[in-house]
Structure formats: C-alpha cells, structure tokens
C-alpha positions as CSV (number, residue, x, y, z in Angstrom):
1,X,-1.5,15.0,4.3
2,X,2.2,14.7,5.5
3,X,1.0,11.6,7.4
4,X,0.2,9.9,4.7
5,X,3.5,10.9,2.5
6,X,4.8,9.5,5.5
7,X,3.4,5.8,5.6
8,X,4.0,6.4,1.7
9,X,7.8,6.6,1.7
10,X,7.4,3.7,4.7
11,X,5.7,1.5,2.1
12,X,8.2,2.1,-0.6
13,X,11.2,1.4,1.6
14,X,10.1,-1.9,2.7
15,X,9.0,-3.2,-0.1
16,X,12.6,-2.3,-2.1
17,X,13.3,-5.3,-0.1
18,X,13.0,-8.3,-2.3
19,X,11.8,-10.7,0.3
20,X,9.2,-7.9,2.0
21,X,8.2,-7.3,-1.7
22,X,7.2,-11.1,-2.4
23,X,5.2,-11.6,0.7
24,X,3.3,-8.1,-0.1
25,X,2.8,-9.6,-3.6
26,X,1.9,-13.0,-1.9
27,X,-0.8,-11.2,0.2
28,X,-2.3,-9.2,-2.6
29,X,-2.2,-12.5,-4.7
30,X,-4.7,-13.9,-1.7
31,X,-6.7,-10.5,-1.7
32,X,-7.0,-11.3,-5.9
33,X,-8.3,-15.2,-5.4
34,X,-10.6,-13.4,-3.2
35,X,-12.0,-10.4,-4.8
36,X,-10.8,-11.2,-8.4
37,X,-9.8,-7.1,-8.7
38,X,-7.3,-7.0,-11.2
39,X,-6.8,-4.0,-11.6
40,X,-6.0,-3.9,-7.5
41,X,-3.1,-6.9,-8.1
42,X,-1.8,-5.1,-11.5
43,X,-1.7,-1.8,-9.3
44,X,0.2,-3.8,-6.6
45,X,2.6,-4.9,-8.6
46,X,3.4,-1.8,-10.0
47,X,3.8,-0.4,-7.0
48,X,6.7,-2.9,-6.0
49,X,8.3,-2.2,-9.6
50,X,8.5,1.3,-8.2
51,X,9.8,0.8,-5.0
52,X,12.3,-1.6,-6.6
53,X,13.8,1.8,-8.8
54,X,10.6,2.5,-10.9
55,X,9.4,1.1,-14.8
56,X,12.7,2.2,-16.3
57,X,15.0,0.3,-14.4
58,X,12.7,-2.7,-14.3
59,X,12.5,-2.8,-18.0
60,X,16.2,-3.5,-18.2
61,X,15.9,-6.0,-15.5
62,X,12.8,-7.9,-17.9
63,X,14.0,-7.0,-21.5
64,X,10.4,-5.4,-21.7
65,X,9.6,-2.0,-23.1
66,X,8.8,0.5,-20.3
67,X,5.8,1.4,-22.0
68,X,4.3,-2.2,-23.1
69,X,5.3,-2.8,-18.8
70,X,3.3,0.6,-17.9
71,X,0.2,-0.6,-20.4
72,X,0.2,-3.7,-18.6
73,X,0.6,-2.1,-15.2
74,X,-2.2,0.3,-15.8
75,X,-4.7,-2.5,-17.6
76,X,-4.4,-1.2,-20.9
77,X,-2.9,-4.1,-21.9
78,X,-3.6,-7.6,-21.1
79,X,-0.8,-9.1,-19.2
80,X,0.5,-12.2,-21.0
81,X,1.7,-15.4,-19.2
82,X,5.5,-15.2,-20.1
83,X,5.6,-11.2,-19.7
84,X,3.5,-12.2,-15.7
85,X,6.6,-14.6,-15.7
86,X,9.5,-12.3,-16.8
87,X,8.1,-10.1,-14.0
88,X,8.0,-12.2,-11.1
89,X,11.5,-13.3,-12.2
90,X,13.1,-10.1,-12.1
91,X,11.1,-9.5,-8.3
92,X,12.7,-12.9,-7.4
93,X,9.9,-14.8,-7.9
94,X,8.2,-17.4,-9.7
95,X,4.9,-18.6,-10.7
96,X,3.3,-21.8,-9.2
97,X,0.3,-24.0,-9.3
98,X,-0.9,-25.8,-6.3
99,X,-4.2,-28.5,-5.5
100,X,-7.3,-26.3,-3.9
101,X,-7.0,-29.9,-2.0
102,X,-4.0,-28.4,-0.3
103,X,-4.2,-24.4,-0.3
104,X,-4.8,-22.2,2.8
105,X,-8.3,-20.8,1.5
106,X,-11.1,-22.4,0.2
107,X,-12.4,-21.0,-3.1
108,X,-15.3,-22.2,-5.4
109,X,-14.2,-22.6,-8.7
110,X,-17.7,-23.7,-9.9
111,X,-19.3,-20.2,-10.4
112,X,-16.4,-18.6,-12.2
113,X,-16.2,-18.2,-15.8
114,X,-13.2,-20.3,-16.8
115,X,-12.3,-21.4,-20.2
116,X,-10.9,-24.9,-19.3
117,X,-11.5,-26.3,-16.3
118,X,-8.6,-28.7,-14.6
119,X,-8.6,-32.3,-15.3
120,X,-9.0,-34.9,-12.2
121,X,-6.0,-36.8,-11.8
122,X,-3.6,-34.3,-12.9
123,X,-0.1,-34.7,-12.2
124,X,1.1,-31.9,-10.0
125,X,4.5,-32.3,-11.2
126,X,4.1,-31.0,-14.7
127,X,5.7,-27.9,-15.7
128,X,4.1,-25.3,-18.0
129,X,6.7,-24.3,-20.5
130,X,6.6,-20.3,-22.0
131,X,8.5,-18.5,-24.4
132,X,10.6,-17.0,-21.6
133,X,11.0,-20.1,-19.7
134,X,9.8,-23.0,-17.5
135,X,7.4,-22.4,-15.1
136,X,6.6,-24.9,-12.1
C-alpha cells in the first residue's frame, strides 16, 4: 500500500507544476476524444485542482464557489462552458478549437450524438465569446 501512497504524492508533486499539469490535462483530453468518459476527464481535472492547493484555493483563483467547483468535479453538476473556461484559465490554460483536417488523431464524428454539427467552410479564426471571456 505504501507504494502506491508513494507514486501518489509523486503524481501530486508534478502536476503542482503548471506546465506538467497542462500536458497531463492535454493527455487526458486525448484519452476523453477517445473514450468519451467524462467522468474520467472531470476526475482529472480535479485531481490537478488538488495538486495545485486543493478546491478551496482554486475557488479564489476562479471566483467559483468551492462547492458549485466540487459538484462539477464530481458530475453532479453539468460543467458549463465559461465555468470549463474560468478553469482552464486559472490552470494556465485555454480552450481551443482545431480542423479534424489537421489534428493528431482521427475521430468519426458521424456516429456521435451531437446537437449541431460544424458547417463546411468555417472560418477557423472565429472566436467563441462567454460570459467570462473570449475563447479562441
């Protein structure tokens, strides 16, 4: 059991680095296009908020409420675009949209249930604006 305490306070340590916490993030972003477990990414992301001095701390950091953060974290809640986008601010991180044309994976959109699907022809420069801020 002490061995994995171990690789526990390992993880935790890394990932209180800002930059080693957005590539984990990155990675279990890739492991979510994948698998579409949200409940794996929310869980992820928590886990970062912790290594980064826990819900409390963050919450002054994102001008959320701990618990509506820790409702989110746990899927109680359903995350909402601009609270996503407060939180990937305060991790040092944004939210981005790239062409399937030009990502690293190749993922069939066809068979997922999506409300709206994209148009042709959009322009990859837009911005989508939230009530927190721009996001590119």
């Amino acid at each position: 059991m002490r061995k994995l305490r171990t690789l526990r306070e390992f993880q935790m340590e890394q990932l209180a680095d800002p930059a080693a916490a957005i590539n984990y993030l990155q990675v279990t972003l890739q492991e979510y296009q994948n698998d579409g477990d949200t409940s794996f990414f929310l869980r992820e992301i928590w886990t970062v908020v912790e290594a980064q001095g826990g819900v409390s701390e963050f919450a002054k950091k994102t001008n959320i409420e701990p618990q509506v953060l820790s409702d989110v974290f746990t899927g109680e809640k359903v995350l909402q675009l601009d609270v996503f986008s407060a939180i990937l601010c305060a991790l040092g991180g944004r939210l981005s949209i790239e062409s399937l044309k030009d990502a690293s994976y190749n993922q069939d959109c066809g068979d997922k249930n999506y409300s709206a699907a994209p148009t042709e022809g959009t322009d990859s420069s837009l911005e989508v604006a939230t009530k927190s801020g721009n996001l590119q």
